[in-house]
C-alpha positions as CSV (number, residue, x, y, z in Angstrom):
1,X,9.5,-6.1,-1.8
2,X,10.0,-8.9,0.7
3,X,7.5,-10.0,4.0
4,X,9.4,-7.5,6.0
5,X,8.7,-4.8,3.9
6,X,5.5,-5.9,3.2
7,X,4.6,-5.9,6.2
8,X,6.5,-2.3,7.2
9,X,3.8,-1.1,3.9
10,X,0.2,-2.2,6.1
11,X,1.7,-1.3,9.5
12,X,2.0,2.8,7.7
13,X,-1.3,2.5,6.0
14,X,-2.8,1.2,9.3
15,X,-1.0,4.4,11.3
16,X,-2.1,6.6,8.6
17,X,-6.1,4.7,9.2
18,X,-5.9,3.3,5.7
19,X,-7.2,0.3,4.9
20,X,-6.0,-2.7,2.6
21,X,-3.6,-5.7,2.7
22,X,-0.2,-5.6,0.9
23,X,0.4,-8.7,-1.2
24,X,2.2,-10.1,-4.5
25,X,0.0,-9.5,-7.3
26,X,1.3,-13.0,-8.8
27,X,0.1,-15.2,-6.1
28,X,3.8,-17.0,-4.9
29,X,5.8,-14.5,-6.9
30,X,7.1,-11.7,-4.3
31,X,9.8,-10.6,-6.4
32,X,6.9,-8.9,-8.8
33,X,4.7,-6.5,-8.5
34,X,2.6,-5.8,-4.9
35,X,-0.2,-4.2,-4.5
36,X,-2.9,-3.4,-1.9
37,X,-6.0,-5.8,-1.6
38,X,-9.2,-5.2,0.7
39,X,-9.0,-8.7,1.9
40,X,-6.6,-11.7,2.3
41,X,-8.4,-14.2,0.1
42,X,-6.3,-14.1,-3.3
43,X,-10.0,-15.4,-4.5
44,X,-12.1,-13.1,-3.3
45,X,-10.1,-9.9,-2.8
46,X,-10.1,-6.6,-5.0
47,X,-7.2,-4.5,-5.5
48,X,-7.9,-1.4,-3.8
49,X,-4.2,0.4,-4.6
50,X,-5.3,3.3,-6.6
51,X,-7.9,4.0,-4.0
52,X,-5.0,3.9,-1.1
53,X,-2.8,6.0,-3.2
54,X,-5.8,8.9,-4.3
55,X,-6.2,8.8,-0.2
56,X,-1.9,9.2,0.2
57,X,-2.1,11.7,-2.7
58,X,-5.2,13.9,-1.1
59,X,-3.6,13.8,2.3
60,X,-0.4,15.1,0.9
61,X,-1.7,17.8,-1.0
62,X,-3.8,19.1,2.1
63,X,-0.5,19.1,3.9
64,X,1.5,21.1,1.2
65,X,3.6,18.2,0.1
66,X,3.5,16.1,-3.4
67,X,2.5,12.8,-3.2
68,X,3.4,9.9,-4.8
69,X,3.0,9.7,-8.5
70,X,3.6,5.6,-9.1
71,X,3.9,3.4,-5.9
72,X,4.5,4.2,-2.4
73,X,6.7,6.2,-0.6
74,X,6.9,5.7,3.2
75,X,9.5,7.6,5.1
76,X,11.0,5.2,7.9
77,X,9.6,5.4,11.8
78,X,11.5,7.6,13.7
């Protein structure tokens, strides 16, 4: 995932009223893992991504769909 995309990723959870802030997991390292964090401070901040995705997963199963399994899927703005 690069900025761009990262940033595509919190603009969605924001829409869908979702908290958390989407960053590398190795501080300085986007080309690994990202996940969601409740704050900005790579010292203070807790990874909140399997909270985000049991909110994506509970939403989706309300709405008759499947929801993601292992990492996001965010369909594109129309």
């Amino acid at each position: 995932m690069d900025e761009g995309e990262a940033q595509q990723m919190a603009d969605s959870l924001r829409r869908l009223g979702i908290r958390g802030f989407v960053s590398p997991e190795e501080s300085g390292s986007p080309d690994g893992q990202w996940r969601v964090y409740d704050s900005t401070d790579p010292d203070t901040r807790r990874d909140i991504t399997d909270e985000v995705l049991t909110v994506v997963r509970s939403r989706s199963s309300r709405a008759g769909q499947s929801g993601p399994t292992r990492g996001f899927v965010v369909p594109a703005p129309r």
